[in-house]
C-alpha positions as CSV (number, residue, x, y, z in Angstrom):
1,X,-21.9,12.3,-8.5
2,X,-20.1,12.6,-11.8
3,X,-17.0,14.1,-12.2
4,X,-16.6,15.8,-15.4
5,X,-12.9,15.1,-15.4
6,X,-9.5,14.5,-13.6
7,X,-9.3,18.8,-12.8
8,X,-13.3,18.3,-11.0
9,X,-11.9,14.7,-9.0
10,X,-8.7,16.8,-7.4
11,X,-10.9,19.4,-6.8
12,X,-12.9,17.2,-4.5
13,X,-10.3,15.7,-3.3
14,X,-8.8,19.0,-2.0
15,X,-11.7,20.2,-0.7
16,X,-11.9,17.2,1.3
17,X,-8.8,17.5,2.6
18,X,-7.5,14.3,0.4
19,X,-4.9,16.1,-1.5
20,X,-2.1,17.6,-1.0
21,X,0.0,19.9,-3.3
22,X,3.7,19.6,-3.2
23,X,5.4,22.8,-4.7
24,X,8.7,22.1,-4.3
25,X,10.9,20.1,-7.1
26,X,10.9,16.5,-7.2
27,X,12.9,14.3,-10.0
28,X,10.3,11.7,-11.8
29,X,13.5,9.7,-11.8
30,X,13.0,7.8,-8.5
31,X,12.3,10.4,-6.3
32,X,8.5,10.8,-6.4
33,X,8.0,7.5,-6.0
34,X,10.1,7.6,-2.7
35,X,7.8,10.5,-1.7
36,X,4.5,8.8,-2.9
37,X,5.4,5.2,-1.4
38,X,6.6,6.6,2.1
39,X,2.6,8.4,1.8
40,X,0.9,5.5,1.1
41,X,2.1,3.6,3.8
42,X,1.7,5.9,6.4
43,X,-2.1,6.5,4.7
44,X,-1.8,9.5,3.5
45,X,-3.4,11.9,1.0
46,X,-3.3,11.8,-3.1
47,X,-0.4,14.3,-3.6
48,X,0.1,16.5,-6.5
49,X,3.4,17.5,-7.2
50,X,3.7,20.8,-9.6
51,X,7.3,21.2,-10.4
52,X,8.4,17.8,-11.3
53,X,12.5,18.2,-12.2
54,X,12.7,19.4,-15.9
55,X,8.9,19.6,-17.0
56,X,5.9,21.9,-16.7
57,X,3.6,18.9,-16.4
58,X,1.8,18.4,-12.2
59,X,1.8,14.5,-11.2
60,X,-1.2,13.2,-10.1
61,X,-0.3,10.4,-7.3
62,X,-1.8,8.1,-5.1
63,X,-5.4,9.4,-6.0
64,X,-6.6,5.6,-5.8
65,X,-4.9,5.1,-2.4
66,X,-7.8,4.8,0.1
67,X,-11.3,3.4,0.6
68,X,-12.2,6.4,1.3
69,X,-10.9,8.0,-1.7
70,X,-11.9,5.1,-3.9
71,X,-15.8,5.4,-3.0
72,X,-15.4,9.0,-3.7
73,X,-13.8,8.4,-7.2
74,X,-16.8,6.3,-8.1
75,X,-19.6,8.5,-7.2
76,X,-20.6,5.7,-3.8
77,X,-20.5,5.3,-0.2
78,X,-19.2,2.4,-0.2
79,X,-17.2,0.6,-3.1
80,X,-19.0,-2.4,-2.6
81,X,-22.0,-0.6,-4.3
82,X,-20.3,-0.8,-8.0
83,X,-20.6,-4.7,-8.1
84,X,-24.1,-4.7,-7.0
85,X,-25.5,-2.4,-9.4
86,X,-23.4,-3.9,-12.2
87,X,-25.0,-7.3,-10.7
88,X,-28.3,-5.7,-11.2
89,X,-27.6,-4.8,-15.0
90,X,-26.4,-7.9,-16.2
91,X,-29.2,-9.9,-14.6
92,X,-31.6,-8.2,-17.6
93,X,-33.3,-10.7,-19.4
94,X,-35.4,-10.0,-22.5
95,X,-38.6,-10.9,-21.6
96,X,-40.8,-13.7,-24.1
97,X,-44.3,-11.9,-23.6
98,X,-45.3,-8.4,-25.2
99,X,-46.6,-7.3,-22.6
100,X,-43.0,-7.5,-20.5
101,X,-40.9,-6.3,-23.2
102,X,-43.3,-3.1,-23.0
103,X,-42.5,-2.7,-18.8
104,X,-38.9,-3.1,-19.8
105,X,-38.7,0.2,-22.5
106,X,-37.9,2.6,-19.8
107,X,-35.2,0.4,-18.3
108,X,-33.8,-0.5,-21.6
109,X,-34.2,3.6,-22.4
110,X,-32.1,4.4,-19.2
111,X,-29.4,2.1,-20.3
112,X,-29.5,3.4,-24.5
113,X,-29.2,6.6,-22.6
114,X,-25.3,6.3,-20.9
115,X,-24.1,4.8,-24.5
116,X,-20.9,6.5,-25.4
117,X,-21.5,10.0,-27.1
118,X,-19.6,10.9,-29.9
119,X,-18.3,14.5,-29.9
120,X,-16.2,16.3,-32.7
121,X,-13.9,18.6,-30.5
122,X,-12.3,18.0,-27.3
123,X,-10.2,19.1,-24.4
124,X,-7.7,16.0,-24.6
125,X,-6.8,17.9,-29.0
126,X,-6.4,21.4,-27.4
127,X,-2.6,20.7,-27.9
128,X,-1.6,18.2,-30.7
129,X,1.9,17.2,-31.4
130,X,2.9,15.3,-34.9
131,X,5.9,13.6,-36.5
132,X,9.1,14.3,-34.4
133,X,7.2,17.0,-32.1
134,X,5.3,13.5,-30.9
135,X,8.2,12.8,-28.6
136,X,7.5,11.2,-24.7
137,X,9.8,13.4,-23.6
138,X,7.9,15.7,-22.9
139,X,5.9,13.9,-20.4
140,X,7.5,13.7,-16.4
141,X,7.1,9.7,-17.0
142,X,8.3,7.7,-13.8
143,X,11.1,5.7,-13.1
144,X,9.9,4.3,-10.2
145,X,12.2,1.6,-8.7
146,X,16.4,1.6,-8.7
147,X,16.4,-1.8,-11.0
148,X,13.4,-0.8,-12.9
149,X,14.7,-1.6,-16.6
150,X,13.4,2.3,-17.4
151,X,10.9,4.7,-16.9
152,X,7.2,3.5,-17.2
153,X,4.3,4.7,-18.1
154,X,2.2,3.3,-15.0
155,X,-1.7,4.2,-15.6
156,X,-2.2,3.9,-19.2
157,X,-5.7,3.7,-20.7
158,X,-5.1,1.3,-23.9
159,X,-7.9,1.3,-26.2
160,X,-7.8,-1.8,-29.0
161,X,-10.4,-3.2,-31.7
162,X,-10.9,-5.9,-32.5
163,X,-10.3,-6.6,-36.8
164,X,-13.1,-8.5,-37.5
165,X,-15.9,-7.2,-35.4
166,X,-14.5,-3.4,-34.3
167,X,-15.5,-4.6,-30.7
168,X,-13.7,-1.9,-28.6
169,X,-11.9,-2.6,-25.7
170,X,-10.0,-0.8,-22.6
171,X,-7.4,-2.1,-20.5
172,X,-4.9,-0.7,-18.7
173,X,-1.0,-2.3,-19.5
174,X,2.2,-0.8,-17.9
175,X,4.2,1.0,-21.1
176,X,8.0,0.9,-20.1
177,X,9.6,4.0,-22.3
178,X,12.3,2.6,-24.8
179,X,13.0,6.0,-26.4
180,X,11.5,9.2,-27.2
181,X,9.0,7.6,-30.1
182,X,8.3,3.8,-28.8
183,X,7.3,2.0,-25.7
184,X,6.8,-1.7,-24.6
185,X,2.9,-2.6,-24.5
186,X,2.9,-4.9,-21.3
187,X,0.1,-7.5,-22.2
188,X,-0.3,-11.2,-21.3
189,X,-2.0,-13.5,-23.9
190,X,-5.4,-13.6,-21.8
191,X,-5.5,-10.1,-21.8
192,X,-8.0,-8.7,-24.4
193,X,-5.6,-6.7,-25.5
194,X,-3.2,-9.2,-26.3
195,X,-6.0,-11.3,-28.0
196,X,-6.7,-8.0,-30.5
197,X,-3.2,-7.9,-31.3
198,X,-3.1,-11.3,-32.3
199,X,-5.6,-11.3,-34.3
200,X,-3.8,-8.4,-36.4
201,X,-0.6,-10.3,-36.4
202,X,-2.5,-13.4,-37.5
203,X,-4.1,-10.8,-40.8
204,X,-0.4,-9.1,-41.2
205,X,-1.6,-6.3,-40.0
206,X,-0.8,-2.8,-38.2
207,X,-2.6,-2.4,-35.1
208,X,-3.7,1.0,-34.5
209,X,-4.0,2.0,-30.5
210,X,-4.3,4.7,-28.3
211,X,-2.8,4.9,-24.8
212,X,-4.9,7.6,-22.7
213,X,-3.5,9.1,-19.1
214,X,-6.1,10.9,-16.9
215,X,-10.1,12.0,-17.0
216,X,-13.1,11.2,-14.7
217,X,-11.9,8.9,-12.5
218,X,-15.0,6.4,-13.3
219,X,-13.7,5.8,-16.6
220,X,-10.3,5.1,-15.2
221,X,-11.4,2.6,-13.3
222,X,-13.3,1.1,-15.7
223,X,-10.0,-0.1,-17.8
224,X,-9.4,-2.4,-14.6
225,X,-12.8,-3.3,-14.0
226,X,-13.5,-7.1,-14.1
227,X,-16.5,-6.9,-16.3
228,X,-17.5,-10.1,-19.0
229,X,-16.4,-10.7,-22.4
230,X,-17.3,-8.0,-25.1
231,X,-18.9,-5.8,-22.7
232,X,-17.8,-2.1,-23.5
233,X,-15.8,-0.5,-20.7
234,X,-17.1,3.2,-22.0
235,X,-20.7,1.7,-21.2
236,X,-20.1,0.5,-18.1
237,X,-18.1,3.9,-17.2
238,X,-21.2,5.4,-18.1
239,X,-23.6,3.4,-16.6
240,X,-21.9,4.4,-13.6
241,X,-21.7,7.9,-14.0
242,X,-25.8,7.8,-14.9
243,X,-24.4,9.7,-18.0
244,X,-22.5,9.1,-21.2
245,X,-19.1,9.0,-21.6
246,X,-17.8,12.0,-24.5
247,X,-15.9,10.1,-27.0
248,X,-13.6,12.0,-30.1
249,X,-12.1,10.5,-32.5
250,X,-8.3,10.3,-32.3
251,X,-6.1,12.5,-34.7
252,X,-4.0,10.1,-36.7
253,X,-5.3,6.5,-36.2
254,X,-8.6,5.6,-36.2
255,X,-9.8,4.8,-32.3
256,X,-11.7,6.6,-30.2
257,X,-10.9,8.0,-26.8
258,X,-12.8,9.5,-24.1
259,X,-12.8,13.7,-24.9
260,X,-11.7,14.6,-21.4
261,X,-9.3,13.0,-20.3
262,X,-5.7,14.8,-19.7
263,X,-3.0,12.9,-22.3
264,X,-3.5,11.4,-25.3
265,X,-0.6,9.2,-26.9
266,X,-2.1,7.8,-30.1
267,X,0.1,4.9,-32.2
268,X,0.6,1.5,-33.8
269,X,2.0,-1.9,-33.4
270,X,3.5,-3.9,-36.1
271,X,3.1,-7.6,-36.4
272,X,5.6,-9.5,-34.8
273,X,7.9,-6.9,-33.4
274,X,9.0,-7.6,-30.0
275,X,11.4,-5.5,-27.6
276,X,12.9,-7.1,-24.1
277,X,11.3,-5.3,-21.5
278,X,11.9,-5.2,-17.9
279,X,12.5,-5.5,-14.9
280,X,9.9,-3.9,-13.0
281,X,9.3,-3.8,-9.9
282,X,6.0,-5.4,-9.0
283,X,3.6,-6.1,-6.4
284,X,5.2,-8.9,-4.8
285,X,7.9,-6.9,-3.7
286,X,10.5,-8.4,-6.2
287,X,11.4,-7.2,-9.7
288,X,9.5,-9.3,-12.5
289,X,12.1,-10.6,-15.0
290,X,12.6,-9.2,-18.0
291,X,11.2,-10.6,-21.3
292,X,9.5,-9.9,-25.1
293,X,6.5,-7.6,-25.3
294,X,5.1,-6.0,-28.7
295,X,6.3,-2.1,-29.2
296,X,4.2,0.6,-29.2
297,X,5.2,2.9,-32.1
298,X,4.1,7.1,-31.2
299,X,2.4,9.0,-34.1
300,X,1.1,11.7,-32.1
301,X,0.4,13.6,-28.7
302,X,-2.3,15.2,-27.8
303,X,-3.2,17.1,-24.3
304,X,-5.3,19.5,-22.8
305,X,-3.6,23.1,-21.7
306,X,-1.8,22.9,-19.2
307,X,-2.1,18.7,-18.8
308,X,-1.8,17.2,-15.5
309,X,0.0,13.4,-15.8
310,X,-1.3,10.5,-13.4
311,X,0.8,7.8,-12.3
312,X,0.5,5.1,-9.7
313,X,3.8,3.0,-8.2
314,X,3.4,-0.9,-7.8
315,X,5.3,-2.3,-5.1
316,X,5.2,-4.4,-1.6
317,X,1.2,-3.8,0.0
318,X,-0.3,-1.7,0.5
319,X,-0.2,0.6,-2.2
320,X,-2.5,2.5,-4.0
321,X,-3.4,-0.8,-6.2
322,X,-3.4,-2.9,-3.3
């Protein structure tokens, strides 16, 4: 099935009985992590937390943090089921006869049909924020370990172009919080991310980017999806969903994000501007060091009514990304 966004996946979850809701306050500042990594490893459900300390903003954590949960976030029985019908659409070959090409129009049609969709209005712009308003404070952003250099944005959605083709791309790249208007952009060279960005430093140009939090869980996963070179992660989200993704344009730079999702922070980095960032703590159970990542400069905010935030915390396995 396809979930229309984050609200219809926690539903289901609940439902389920793979959620639990947490109404008591919790500080974003180490203490929901504590909560959320003693739950993971005792396998426990996704937990939403609704009075984080000092914001109006629920926390969406450990969604991700079972098979179980996993299949259901994707629509399958089994998660093994993604790679084999993504194995099944990259096999298409165009066909050298007439004939062929003709018994190939409906499956060619079925894959035109989960292209992106562009829309003009959308639940992520019911709020917007501009200039000074545009401040990350406003989100209950994690600090999730004691040495952690600062809070991090943990489950960003970073959408990129490239400058000389426009070929989109989504990744997802931890976003440590410097101040109330700038964050790191956690990228390493291979990344396709990192590879846009040099390709704008190379031109002396201003990147324009988009980091989005939450939406149907398919097209979250999609930003982490191993797929090949070039392909478009909105086109694999919706090949997956057997149904385009809603895309709108953002509100002051010019990249497109998917219309449902929860949090929209839309920006810009600058050609050779680096911050230190770090440490974090990271998957091997030790802090990685700290060192020089691009900034990410805020130009605007945009959410749904009443937005809910999702974060994951990386640490020792398991955990909710491993």
């Amino acid at each position: 099935m396809a979930y229309k966004d984050l609200r219809d996946f926690i539903a289901r979850l609940e439902k389920e009985g793979e959620l639990r809701r947490i109404n008591l306050p919790l500080s974003p500042m180490l203490e929901i992590t504590e909560v959320a990594d003693r739950t993971v490893k005792l396998g426990g459900p996704a937990l939403l937390i609704e009075q984080p300390t000092g914001y109006d903003i629920p926390v969406l954590i450990n969604a991700f943090g079972s098979e179980r949960r996993m299949a259901m976030a994707l629509g399958v029985e089994r998660v093994e089921e993604i790679a084999e019908r993504f194995e099944s659409l990259i096999k298409i070959k165009p066909p050298e006869s007439w004939i062929g090409k003709m018994r190939m129009l409906p499956q060619l049609a079925n894959l035109a049909s989960v292209f992106p969709k562009k829309v003009k209005t959308a639940p992520c712009q019911e709020v917007v924020h501009l200039g000074e308003d545009a401040s990350l404070d406003r989100l209950p952003i994690l600090k999730c370990w004691p040495d952690d250099g600062g809070r991090f944005i943990t489950l960003p959605m970073v959408f990129t172009s490239d400058p000389e083709t426009g070929t989109r791309n989504v990744g997802m790249y931890r976003m440590q919080v410097f101040d109330s208007r700038t964050t790191g952009m956690h990228w390493h060279a291979h990344k396709v991310g990192a590879r846009h960005y040099a390709a704008y430093e190379r031109l002396g140009r201003r990147m324009e980017a988009a980091a989005v939090l939450g939406g149907d869980p398919v097209v979250m996963y999609s930003a982490t999806a191993p797929l090949p070179e070039d392909f478009d992660e909105m086109v694999f989200a919706g090949f997956i969903r057997s149904e385009p993704v809603e895309m709108v344009k953002c509100v002051t730079v010019d990249v497109e994000v998917p219309a449902q999702a929860e949090i929209v922070i839309e920006g810009y980095l600058d050609p050779g501007e680096r911050r230190i960032e770090g440490p974090f703590g990271d998957h091997t159970g030790y802090y990685s060091l700290p060192d020089e990542y691009p900034v990410f400069h805020v130009t605007a905010i945009t959410h749904r009514n009443k937005p809910i935030y999702p974060a994951t915390i990386v640490g020792k396995p398991p955990m909710e990304d491993c």
